[in-house]
N, C-alpha and C positions, 0 to 999 in steps of 0.2 A: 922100608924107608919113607914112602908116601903120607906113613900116619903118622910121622914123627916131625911131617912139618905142620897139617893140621891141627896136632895138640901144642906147636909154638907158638903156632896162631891165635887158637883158644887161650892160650895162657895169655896174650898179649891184650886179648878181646876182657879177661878177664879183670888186667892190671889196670887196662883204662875206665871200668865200669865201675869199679871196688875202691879204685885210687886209696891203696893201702898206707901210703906217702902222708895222708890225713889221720891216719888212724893209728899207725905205729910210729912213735915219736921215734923210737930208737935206732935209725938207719940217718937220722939229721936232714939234711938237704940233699942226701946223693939220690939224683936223678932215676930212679929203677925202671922207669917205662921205656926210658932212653937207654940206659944198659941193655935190658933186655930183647928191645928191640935192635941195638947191634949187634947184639950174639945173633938174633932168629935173622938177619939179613946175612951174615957170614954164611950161616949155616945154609941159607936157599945160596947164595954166591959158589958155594964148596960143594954141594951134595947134592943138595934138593933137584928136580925133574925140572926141567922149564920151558915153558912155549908160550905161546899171543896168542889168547883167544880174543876174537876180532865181533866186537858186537856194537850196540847203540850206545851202548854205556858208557864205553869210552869217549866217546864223540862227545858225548853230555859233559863228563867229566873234565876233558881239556875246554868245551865250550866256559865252563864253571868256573876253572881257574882262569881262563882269559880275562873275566869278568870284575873276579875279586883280585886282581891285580892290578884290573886299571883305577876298580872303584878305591882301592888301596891309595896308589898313585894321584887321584881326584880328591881324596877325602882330607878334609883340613884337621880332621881329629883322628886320632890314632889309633891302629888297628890290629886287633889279637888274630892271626891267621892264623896259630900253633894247630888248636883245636882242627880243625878245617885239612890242613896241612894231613895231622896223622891220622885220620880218616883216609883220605885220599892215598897216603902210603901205603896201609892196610888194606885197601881195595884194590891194589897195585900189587901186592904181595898173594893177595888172593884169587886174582885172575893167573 
């Protein structure tokens, strides 16, 4: 069961790098990184192993988002966090 979240992972790691969405017209506009990523969150929710591992990183990370939410909140032009966001999910996913 272990390698069967790894490889949701990889496929996930795979969809955002490939962004297949540009390349295959044939699926329209439906979201697939976003699908995808809500099956592989069901599936760690349902199955998957789960614990906190407790390092700097995290500390960095929530430091990170305090930042870009206040520069969000301060900034008079408008701001794409998505990017930012599923990084930070997937790092969340993979600790």
């Amino acid at each position: 069961m272990p390698n069967t979240m790894i490889w949701l992972l990889g496929g996930y790691v795979w969809l955002f790098i490939h962004r297949p969405f540009e390349i295959w017209h044939w699926h329209g506009d439906f979201p697939i990184e976003r699908a995808y990523m809500i099956v592989t969150t069901l599936y760690w929710l349902l199955v998957a192993d789960k614990q906190w591992v407790s390092n700097r990183l995290n500390a960095a990370l929530a430091s990170f988002w305090c930042v870009v939410l206040v520069s969000c909140l301060l900034s008079p032009y408008g701001s794409n966090i998505e990017g930012y966001a599923k990084v930070s999910y997937l790092y969340l996913m993979l600790i």
